[in-house]
VOGU-3710 file (C-alpha; in Angstrom, 3 decimals, decimal comma):
1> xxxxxxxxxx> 91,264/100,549/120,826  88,528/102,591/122,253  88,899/106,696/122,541  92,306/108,271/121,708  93,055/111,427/124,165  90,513/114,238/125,548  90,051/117,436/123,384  89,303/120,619/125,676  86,985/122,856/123,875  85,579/126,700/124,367
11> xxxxxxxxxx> 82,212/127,588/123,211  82,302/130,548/120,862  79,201/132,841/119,997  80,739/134,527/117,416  81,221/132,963/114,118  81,468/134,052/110,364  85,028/133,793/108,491  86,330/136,815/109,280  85,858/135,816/113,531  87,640/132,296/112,237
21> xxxxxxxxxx> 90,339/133,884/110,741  91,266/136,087/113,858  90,882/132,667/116,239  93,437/130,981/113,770  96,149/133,968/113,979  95,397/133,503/117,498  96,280/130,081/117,762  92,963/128,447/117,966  90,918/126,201/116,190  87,627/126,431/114,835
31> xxxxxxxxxx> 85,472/123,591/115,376  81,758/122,789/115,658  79,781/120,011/117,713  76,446/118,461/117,403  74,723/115,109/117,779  71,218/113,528/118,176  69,247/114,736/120,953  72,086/117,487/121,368  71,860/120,927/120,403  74,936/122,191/117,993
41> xxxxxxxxxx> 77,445/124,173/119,421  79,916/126,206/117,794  84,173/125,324/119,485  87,109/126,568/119,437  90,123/124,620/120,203  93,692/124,505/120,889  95,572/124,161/118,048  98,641/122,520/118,997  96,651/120,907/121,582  94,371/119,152/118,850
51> xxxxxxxxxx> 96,877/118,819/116,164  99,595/116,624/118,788  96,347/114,342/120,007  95,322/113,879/115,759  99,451/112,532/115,304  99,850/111,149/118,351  96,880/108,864/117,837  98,263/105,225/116,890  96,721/104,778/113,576  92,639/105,518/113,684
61> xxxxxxxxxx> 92,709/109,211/114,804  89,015/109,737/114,759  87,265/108,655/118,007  87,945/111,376/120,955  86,554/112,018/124,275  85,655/115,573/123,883  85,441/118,291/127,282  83,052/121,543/126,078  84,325/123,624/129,580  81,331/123,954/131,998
71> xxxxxxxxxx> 79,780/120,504/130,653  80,023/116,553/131,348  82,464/114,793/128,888  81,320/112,857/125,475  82,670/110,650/123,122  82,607/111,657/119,596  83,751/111,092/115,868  85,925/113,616/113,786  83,153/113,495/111,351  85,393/115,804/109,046
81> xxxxxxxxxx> 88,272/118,391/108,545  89,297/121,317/106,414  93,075/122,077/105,629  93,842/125,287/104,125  94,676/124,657/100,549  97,942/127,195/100,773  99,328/126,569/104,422  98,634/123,151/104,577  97,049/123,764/108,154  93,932/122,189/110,078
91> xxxxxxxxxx> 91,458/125,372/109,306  88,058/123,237/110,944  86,842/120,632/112,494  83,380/118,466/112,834  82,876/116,232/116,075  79,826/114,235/116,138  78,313/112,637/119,094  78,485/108,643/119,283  76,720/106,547/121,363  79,053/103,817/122,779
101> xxxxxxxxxx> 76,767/101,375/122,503  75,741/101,328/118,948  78,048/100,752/116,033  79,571/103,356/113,922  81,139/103,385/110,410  84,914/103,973/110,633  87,650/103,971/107,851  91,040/102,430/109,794  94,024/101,790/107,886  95,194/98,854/106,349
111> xxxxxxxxxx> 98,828/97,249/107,151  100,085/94,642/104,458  102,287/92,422/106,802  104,811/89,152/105,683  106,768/89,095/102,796  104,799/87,646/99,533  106,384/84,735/97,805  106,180/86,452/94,316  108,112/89,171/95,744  111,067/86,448/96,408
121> xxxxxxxxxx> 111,210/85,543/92,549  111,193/89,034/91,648  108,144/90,441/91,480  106,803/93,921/92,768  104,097/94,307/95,895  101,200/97,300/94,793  99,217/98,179/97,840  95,742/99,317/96,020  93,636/100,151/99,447  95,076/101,839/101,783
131> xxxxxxxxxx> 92,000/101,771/104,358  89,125/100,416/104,570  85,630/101,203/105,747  84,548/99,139/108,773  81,303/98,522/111,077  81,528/98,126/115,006  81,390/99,627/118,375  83,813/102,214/119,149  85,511/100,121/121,719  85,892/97,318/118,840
141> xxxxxxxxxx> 87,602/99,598/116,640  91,452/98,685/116,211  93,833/101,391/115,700  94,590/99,493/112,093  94,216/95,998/110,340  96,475/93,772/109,028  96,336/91,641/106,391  99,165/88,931/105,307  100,152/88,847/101,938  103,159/85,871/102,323
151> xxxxxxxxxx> 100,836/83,433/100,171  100,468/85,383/97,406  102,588/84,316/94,731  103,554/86,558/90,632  100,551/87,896/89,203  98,311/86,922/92,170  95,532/89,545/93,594  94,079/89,935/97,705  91,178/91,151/97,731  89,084/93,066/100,532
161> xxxxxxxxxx> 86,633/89,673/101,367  90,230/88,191/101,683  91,147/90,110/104,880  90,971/89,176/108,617  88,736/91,170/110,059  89,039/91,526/114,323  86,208/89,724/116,318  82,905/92,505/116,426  83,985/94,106/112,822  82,360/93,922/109,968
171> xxxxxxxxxx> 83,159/95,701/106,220  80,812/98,176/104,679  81,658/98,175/101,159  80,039/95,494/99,165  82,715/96,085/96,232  85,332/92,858/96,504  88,506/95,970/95,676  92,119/94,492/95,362  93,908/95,428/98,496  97,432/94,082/97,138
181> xxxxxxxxxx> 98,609/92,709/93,943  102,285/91,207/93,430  102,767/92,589/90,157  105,092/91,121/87,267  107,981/93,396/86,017  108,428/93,831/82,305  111,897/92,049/82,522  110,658/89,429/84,785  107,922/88,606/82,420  109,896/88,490/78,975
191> xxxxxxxxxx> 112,178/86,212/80,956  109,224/84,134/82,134  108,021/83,987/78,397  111,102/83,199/76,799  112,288/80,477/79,299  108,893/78,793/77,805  109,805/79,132/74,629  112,290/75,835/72,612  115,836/76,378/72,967  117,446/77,693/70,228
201> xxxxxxxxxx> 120,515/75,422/68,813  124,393/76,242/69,991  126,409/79,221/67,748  128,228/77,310/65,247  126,208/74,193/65,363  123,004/73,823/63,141  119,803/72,763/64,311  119,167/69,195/63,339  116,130/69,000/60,298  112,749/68,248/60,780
211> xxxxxxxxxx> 112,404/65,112/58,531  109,169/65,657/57,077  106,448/62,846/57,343  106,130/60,800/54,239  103,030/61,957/51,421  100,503/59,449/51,484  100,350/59,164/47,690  103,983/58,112/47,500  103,735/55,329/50,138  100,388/53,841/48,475
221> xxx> 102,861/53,972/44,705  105,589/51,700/46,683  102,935/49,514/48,086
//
């Protein structure tokens, strides 16, 4: 997948919330920068300009190629965000700097793809991971995974060492989590149950009797 688009970015000397609170009226974006060997540097962005590159990203919408005006370009993580609790709007970002050469932790999202044979016979298809946590170097990382579910059959669980991982990826959790589960509907399983059990005898027609097996007293007497 490699970098998603370029962010332009302003360096600001003023900061405090009051200053970040005038930049957001003013349609900017607070943001801060800082990596290894670099010295931290306090942003401000665009904020449509940021927030259409974040959804126009095809699924991982973390690694960017960021442009601080009056310096060389770098590539870098979106190492976190704030979103006001009340306007639902980006309020912050973090960009960290990434060397292209050495592997970074990314979560990427997880697609279920196929249709899974349970879900034919009736049963229901619970997604329980929705990404997942992945090792590699930012060119490696895909913009999601998939992971097939067509063989799983009622009642049967995926789990995360169960998923295809790209070539150059590997997972970071060491916790085997159920990505996908085809789960059994009440109904479904009474129906199940009850097609086990003997079949009853026809309305109007009484079930033969069980002739009971001879006392071994009685037989020994006739003997």
């Amino acid at each position: 997948m490699g970098l998603n688009d370029t962010i332009k970015a302003t360096p600001r000397e003023e900061r405090g919330k009051n200053f970040a609170r005038r930049l957001r009226a003013g349609g900017r974006l607070p943001a801060v920068y800082y990596g290894r060997g670099d010295q931290a540097q306090a942003l401000s962005l665009d904020y449509l300009e940021f927030k259409n590159a974040y959804l126009r990203a095809d699924g991982v919408r973390s690694l960017y190629t960021l442009l601080i005006e009056g310096q060389e370009p770098r590539p870098v993580l979106l190492k976190a965000s704030q979103i006001d609790p009340l306007s639902r709007r980006l309020a912050h970002v973090d960009f960290q700097k990434i060397d292209p050469v050495q592997p970074i932790e990314v979560a990427v999202p997880l697609n279920l793809v196929g249709k899974a044979q349970g879900v034919e016979k009736g049963g229901q298809l619970q997604q329980g991971v929705r990404e997942i946590k992945v090792l590699g170097l930012p060119e490696k990382i895909p913009a999601f995974i998939e992971a097939d579910v067509t063989p799983l059959s009622l009642g049967q669980t995926m789990h995360l060492s169960q998923v295809k991982l790209p070539e150059g990826l590997a997972l970071t959790k060491t916790v085997d989590l159920p990505v996908a589960v085809v789960a059994v509907p009440k109904g479904l399983k009474l129906e199940v149950e009850e097609g086990a059990k003997p079949v009853a005898a026809a309305p109007g027609k009484p079930a033969a009797p069980v002739k009971a097996a001879p006392a071994k007293g009685k037989d020994d007497k006739k003997k």
